[in-house]
C-alpha positions in Angstrom: 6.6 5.1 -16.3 6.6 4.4 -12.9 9.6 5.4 -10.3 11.9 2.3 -10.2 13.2 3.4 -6.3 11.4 5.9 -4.4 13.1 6.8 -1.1 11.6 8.8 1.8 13.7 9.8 5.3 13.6 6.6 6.6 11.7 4.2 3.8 13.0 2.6 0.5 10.5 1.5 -1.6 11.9 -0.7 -4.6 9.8 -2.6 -7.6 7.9 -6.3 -6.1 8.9 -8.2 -8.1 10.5 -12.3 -8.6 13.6 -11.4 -9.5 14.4 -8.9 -7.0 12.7 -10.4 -3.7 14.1 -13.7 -2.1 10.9 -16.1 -2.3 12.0 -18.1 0.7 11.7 -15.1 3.0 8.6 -13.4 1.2 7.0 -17.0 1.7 7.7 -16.8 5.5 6.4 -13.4 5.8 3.4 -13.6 4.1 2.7 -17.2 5.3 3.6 -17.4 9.3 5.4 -14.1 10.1 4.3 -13.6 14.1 0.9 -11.3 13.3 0.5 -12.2 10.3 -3.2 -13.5 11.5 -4.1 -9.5 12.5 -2.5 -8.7 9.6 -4.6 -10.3 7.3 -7.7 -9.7 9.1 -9.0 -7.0 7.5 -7.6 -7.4 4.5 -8.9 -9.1 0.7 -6.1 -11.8 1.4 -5.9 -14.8 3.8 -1.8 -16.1 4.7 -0.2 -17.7 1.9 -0.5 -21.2 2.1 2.4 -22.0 -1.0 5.1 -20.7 -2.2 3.2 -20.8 -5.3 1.1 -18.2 -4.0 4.1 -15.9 -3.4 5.1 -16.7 -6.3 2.7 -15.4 -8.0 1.6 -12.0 -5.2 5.2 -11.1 -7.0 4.5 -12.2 -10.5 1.8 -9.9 -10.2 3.6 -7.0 -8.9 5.7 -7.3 -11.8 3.5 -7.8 -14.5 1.0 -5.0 -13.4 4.0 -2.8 -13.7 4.8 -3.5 -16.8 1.3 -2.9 -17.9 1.2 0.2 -16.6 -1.4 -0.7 -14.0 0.2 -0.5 -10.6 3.1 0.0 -8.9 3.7 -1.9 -6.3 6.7 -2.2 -4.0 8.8 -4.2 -1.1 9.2 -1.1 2.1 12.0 -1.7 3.4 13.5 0.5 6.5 16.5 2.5 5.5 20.1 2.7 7.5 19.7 3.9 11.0 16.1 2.4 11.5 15.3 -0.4 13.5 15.1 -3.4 10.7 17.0 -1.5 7.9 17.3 -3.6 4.8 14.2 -6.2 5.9 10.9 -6.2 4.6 9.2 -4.3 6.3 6.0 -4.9 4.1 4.7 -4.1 0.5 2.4 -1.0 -0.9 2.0 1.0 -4.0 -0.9 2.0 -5.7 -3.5 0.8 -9.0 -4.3 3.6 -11.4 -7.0 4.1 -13.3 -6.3 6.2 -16.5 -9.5 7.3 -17.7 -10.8 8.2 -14.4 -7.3 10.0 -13.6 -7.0 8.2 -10.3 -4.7 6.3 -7.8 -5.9 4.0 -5.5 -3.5 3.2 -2.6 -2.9 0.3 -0.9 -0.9 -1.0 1.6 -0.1 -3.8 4.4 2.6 -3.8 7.2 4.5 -6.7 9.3 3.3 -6.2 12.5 6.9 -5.4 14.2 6.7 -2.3 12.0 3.4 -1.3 13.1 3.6 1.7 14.8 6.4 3.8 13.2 4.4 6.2 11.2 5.9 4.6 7.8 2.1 4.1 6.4 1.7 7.8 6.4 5.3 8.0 5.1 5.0 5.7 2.4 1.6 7.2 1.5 2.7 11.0 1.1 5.7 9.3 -1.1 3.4 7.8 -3.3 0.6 10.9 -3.5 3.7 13.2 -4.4 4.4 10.4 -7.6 0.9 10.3 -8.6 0.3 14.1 -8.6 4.2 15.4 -9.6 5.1 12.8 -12.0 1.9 10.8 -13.5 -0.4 14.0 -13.1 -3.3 12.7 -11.6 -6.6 14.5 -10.5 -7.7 11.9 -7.5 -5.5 9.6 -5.1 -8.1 7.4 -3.2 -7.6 5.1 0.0 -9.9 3.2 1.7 -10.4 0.7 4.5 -12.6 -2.0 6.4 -14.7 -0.3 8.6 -13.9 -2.5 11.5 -10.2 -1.7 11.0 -8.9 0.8 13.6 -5.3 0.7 12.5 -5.6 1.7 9.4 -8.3 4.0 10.1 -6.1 6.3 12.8 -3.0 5.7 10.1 -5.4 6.9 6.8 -7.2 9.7 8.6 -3.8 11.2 10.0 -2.1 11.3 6.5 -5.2 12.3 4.5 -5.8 15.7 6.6 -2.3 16.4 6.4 -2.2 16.1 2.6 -5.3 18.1 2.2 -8.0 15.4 1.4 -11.2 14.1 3.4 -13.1 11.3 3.9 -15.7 10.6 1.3 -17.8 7.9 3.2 -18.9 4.1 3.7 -19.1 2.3 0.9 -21.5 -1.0 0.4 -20.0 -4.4 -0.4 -17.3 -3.4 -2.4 -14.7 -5.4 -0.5 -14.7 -9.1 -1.8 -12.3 -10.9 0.1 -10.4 -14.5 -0.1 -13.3 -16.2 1.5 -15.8 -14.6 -1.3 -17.6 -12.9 1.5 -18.4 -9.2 1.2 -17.5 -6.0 2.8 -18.1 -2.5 3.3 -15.2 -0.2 3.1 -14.7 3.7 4.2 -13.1 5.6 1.4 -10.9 8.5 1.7 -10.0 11.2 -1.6 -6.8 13.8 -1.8 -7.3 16.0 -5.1 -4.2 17.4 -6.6 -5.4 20.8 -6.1 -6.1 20.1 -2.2 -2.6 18.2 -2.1 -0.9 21.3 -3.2 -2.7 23.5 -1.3 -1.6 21.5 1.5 2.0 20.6 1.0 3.1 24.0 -0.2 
């Protein structure tokens, strides 16, 4: 159902799963990668302590998948960028069938920070959810504290046609069990295209 390899000008975006990911090198990213401490900071995870916890942050990108729930993928930077090849980080989106909606999500090794690939990735994966899996609502949403993402969210949204919806109350849990607000962002198919053609 879901694209196996989506590729944009200078992304490829290809299934997270075990078999297809070296766990040594997922385990050092998402355990002690330099950053990794901002990375997480705003985030509903804290660094990976195991491999068994890699482990299974890929398990579940598989299995998800093959439950029609989310697709989620490694980023990679293609040929010609600085990095091609490496992780770069992972994103995708959930889905929610009834409600017609995609909610994205995303997280990026802080050496690729800065390169416009959120907003890259992000229009990839709108253009799946509305072209291929016909969907009414892709949705986005972030910490409120988070900056970053903020600036990278708000800059793709208006340029796909959406808007920001609000701040919404303890809806975050994260690792720790503490809750968070979050600031949630919509695109509609209709604005999308209204945008983008």
């Amino acid at each position: 159902m879901f694209p196996e390899t989506i590729e944009t000008e200078r992304l490829r975006l290809t299934p997270r799963r075990p078999e297809t990911v070296d766990l040594d090198a997922c385990y050092r990213i998402c355990s002690s990668d330099p950053g990794i401490d901002e990375v997480t900071e705003y985030v509903t995870w804290d660094p990976h302590e195991t491999k068994k916890e890699t482990l299974e942050f890929l398990e579940r990108g598989r299995d998800r998948r093959a439950d029609n729930e989310a697709a989620s993928y490694v980023i990679r930077p293609r040929e010609g960028e600085e990095g091609a090849g490496e992780i770069a980080g992972f994103g995708g989106f959930s889905v929610n069938w009834e409600r017609r909606t995609a909610e994205l999500g995303t997280w990026l090794r802080k050496r690729f920070w800065g390169r416009g690939y959120s907003g890259e990735r992000a229009a990839a994966l709108v253009r799946v959810a509305f072209e291929e899996l016909d969907l009414a609502v892709v949705a986005v949403s972030h910490h409120p504290d988070n900056d970053n993402s903020r600036r990278a969210i708000e800059k793709y949204v208006d340029r796909l046609g959406g808007r920001r919806e609000g701040r919404l109350r303890n809806t975050l849990t994260f690792f720790d069990g503490s809750v968070h607000d979050e600031v949630r962002y919509t695109i509609s198919q209709s604005e999308w295209r209204e945008a983008t053609d």
